[in-house]
C-alpha positions as CSV (number, residue, x, y, z in Angstrom):
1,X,4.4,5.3,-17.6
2,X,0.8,7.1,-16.4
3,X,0.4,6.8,-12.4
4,X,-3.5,7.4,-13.1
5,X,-3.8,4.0,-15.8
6,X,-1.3,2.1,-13.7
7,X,-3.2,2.7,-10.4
8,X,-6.7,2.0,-12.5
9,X,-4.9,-1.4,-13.8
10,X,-3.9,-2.3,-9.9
11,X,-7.6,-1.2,-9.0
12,X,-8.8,-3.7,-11.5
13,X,-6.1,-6.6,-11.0
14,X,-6.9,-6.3,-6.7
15,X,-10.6,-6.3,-7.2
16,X,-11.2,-9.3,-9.9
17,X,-12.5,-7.2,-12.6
18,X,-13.9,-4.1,-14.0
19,X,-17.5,-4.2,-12.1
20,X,-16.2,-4.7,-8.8
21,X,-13.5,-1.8,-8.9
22,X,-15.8,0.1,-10.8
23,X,-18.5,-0.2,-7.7
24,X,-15.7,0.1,-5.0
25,X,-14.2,3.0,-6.6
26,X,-17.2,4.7,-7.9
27,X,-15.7,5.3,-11.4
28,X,-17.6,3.7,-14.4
29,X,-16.6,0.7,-15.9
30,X,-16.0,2.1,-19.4
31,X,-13.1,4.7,-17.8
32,X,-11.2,1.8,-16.4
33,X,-11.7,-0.3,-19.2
34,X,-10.4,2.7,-21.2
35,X,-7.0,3.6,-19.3
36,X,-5.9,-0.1,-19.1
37,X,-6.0,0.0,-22.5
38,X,-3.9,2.9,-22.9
39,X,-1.4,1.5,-20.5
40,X,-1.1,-1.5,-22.7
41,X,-0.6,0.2,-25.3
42,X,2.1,2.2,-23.9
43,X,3.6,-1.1,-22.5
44,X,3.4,-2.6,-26.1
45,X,1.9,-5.7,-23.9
46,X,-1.4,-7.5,-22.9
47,X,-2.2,-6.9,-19.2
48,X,-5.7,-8.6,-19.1
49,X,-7.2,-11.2,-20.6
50,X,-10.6,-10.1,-22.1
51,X,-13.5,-12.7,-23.0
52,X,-13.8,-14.4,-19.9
53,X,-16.0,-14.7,-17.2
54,X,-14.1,-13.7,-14.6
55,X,-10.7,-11.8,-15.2
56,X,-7.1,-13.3,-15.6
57,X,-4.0,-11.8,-15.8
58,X,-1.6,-12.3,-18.1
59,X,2.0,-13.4,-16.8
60,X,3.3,-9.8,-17.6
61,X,-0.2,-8.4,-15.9
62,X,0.4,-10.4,-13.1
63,X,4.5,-9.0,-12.6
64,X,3.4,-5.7,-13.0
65,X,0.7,-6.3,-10.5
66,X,2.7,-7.7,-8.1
67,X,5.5,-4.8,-8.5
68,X,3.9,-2.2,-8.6
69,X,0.6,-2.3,-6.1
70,X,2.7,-1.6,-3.6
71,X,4.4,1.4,-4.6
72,X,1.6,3.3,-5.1
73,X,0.2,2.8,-2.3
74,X,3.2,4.3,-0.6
75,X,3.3,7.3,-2.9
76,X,-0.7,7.8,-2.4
77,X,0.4,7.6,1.5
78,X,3.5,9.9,1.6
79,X,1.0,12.7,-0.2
80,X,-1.1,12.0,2.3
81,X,1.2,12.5,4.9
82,X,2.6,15.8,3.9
83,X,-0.7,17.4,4.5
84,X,-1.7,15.0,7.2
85,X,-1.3,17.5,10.3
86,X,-3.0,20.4,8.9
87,X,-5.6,19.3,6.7
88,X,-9.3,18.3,7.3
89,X,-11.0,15.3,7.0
90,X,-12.3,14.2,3.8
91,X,-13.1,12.2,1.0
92,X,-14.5,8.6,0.7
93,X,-13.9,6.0,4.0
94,X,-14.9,2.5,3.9
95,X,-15.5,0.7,7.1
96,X,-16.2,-3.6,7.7
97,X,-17.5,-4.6,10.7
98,X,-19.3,-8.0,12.7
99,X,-22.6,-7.7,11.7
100,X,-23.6,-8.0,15.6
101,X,-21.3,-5.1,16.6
102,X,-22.3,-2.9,13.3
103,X,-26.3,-3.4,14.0
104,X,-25.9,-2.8,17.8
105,X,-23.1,0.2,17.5
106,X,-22.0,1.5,14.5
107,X,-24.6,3.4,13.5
108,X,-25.0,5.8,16.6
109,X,-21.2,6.3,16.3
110,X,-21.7,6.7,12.4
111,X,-24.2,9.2,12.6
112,X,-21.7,11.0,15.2
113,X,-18.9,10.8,12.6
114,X,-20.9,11.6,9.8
115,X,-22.5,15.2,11.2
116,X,-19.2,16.2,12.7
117,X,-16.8,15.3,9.5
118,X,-19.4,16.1,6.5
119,X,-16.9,16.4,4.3
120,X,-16.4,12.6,4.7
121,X,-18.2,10.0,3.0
122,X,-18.6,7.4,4.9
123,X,-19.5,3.8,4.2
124,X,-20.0,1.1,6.6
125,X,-20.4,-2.6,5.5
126,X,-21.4,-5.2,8.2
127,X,-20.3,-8.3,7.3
128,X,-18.7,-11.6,9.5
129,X,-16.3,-12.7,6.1
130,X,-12.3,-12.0,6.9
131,X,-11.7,-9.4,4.4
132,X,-8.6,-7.9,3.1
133,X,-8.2,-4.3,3.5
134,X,-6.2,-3.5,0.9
135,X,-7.6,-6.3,-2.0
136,X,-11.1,-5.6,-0.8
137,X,-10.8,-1.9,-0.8
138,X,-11.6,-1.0,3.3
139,X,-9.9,1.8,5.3
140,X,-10.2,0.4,8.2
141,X,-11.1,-3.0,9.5
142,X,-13.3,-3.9,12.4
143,X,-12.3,-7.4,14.1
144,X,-13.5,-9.5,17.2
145,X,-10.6,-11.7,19.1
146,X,-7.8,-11.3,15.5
147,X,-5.1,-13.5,14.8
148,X,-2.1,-12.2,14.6
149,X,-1.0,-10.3,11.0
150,X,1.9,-9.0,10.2
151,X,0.0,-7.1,7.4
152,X,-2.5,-5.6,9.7
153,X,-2.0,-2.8,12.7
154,X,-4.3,-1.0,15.0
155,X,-5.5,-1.2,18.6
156,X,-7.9,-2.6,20.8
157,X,-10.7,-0.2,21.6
158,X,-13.1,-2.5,23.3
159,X,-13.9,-5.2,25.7
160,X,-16.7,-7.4,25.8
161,X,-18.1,-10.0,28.0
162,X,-20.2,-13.4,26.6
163,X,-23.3,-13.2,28.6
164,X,-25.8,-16.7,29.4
165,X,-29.5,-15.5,29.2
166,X,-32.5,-16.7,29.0
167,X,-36.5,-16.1,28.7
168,X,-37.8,-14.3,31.8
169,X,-39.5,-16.9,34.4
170,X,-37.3,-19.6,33.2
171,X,-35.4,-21.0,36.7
172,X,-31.6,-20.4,36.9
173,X,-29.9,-23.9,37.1
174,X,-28.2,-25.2,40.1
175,X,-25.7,-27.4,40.2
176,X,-26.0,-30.2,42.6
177,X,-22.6,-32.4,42.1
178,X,-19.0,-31.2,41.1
179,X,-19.4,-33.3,38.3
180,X,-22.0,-33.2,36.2
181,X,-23.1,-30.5,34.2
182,X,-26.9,-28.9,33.7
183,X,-28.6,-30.0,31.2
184,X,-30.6,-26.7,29.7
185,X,-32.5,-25.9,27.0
186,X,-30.6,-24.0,24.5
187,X,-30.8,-22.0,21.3
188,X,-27.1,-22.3,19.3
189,X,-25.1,-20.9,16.4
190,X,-25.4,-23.5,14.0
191,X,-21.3,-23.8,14.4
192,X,-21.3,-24.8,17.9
193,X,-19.7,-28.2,18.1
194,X,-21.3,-31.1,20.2
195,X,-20.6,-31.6,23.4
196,X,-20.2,-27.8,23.9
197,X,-20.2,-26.7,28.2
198,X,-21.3,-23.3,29.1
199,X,-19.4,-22.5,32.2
200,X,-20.9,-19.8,34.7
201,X,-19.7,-18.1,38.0
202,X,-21.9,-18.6,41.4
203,X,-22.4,-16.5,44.6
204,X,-19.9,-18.8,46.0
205,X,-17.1,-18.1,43.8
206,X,-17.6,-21.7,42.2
207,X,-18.2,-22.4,39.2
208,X,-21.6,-23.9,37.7
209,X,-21.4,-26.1,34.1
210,X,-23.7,-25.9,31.9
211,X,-24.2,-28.2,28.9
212,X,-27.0,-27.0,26.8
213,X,-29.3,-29.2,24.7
214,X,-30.1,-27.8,21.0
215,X,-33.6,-27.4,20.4
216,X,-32.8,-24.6,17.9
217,X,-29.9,-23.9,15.8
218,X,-29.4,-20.9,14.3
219,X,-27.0,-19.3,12.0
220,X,-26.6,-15.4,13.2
221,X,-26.2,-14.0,16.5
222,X,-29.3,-11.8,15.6
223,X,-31.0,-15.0,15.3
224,X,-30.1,-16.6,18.4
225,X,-31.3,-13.0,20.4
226,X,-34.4,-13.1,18.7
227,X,-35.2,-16.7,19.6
228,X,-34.5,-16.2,22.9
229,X,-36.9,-13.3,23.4
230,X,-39.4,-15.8,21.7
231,X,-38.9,-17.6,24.4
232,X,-37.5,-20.5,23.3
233,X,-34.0,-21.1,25.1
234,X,-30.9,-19.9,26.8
235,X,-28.2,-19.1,24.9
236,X,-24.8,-17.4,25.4
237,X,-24.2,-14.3,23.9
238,X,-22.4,-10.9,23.4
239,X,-22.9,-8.1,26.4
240,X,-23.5,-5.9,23.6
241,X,-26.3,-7.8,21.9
242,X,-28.0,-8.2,25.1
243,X,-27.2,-5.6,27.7
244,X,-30.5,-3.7,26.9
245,X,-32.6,-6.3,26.9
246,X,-31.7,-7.2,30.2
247,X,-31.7,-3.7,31.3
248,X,-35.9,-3.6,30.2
249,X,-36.4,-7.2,31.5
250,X,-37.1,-8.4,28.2
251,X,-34.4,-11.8,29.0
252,X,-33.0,-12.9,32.0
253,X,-29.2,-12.7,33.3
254,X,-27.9,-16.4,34.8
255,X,-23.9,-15.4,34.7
256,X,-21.2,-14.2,32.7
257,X,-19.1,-17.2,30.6
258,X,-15.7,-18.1,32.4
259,X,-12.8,-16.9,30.3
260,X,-11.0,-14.3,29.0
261,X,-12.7,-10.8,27.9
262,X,-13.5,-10.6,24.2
263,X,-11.3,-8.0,22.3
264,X,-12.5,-5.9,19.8
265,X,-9.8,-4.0,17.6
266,X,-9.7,-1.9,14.6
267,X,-7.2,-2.9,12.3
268,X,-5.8,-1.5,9.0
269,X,-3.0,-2.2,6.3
270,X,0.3,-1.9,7.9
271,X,1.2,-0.9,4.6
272,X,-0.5,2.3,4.9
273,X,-0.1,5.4,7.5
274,X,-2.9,6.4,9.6
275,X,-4.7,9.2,7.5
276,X,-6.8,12.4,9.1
277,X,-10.4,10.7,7.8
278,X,-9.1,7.6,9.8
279,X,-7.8,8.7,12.8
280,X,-11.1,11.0,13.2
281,X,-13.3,8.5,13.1
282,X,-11.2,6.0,15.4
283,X,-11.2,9.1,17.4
284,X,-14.9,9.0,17.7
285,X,-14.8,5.7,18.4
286,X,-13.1,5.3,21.4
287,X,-14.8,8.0,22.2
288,X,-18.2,6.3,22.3
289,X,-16.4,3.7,24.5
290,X,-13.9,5.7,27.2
291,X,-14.0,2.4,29.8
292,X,-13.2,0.5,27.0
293,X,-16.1,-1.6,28.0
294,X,-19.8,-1.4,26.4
295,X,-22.8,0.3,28.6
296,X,-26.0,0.0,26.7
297,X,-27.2,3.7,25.8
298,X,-29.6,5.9,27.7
């Protein structure tokens, strides 16, 4: 059997069809089309059912899919790990990441990756869907607060706090009774359920409820921000979206949320071993964060 058509048929089969591998591969569409259909011919069987609009497997495609995908991935690995110690970074790495933490991060530490590794081409995709590493194609996965997966490994590489802030000159509440929240103006993600409290520490060591009243819902993070600045809310959101802008007075720090820190981890197929072009760039990650924390840049 040809490794080369089998892994172009597994490309194909994890992917949905020939565009999509064709784009996340950066082969043409006609190649791929061409070596499945040498490997069915060698197979004396149909893999792939052609004419519709999206692709289907047939129930020997889908076996072979299933058995297979797998196995090559561990071969692909163990030649990667034979040269791993010695060799230099290169070749193609695919990145996903928040689109908050992507916009307000990943493109300083790109550019850092990128003129240091050149030999590396590297993609980075901001996007808030849960991909799949291996069935979307991704080196390395970006993730805020992950559930546990046994198919995914990696480590935490940042904290991050959820900041409440507001236009500048709008007054800080108080809170006058143990019991009742303040009632405050707010700008929310379009997914934050009714009846929602914000809860802030004081100078006291107390802790002040907040329950904010929508006037604008919003359905980004990026959105939210730029409301805010606008002038037309508070709203709670990530240190890293909004350190700077606190920094040049542009929005107004009331507290940080109660609760537990935020986690930020990199996570990839624990299926695969960590290769040179992915360990550099986590490298130069964590680099770009040594406190594990976030400090807006100079």
């Amino acid at each position: 059997m040809d490794l080369q058509a089998l892994s172009d048929f597994n490309l194909v089969a994890a992917h949905g069809g020939f565009g999509r591998a064709a784009r996340v591969s950066g082969r043409s569409k006609a190649t791929l089309s061409r070596r499945v259909a040498e490997l069915e011919q060698g197979l004396g069987v149909r893999l792939i059912e052609r004419g519709s609009q999206s692709l289907r497997l047939t129930d020997e495609g889908r076996s072979l899919h299933e058995r297979t995908r797998g196995l090559l991935s561990e071969i692909a690995e163990a030649g990667e790990a034979v040269v791993l110690g010695a060799s230099t970074p290169k070749g193609r790495l695919r990145v996903s990441a928040p689109v908050v933490f992507a916009h307000m991060a990943l493109a300083r530490i790109g550019a850092r990756f990128a003129l240091a590794y050149p030999e590396v081409e590297l993609e980075i995709v901001a996007e808030d869907r849960k991909v799949d590493p291996v069935e979307d194609g991704y080196d390395l996965v970006i993730r805020i607060d992950p559930s546990p997966d046994e198919r995914l490994v990696g480590r935490r590489f940042l904290n991050d706090e959820r900041l409440i802030v507001a236009p500048p000159g709008v007054s800080r509440p108080v809170q006058t009774t143990d019991s009742e929240a303040c009632v405050v103006k707010a700008v929310l993600l379009s997914t934050t359920p009714p009846g929602s409290v914000w809860r802030m520490g004081s100078a006291a060591g107390s802790e002040i409820a907040l329950k904010p009243e929508p006037i604008l819902r919003l359905s980004s993070l990026l959105m939210v921000r730029d409301a805010v600045l606008a002038g037309a809310g508070a709203a709670l959101l990530p240190k890293l979206l909004v350190a700077e802008d606190i920094e040049a007075g542009r929005l107004a720090y009331w507290g940080t949320h109660a609760g537990p820190p935020v986690e930020i981890w990199a996570l990839q197929s624990s299926r695969r071993l960590i290769g040179a072009k992915v360990r550099a760039f986590l490298d130069v990650v964590e680099k770009a964060f040594p406190e594990k924390s976030f400090v807006p840049p100079i």
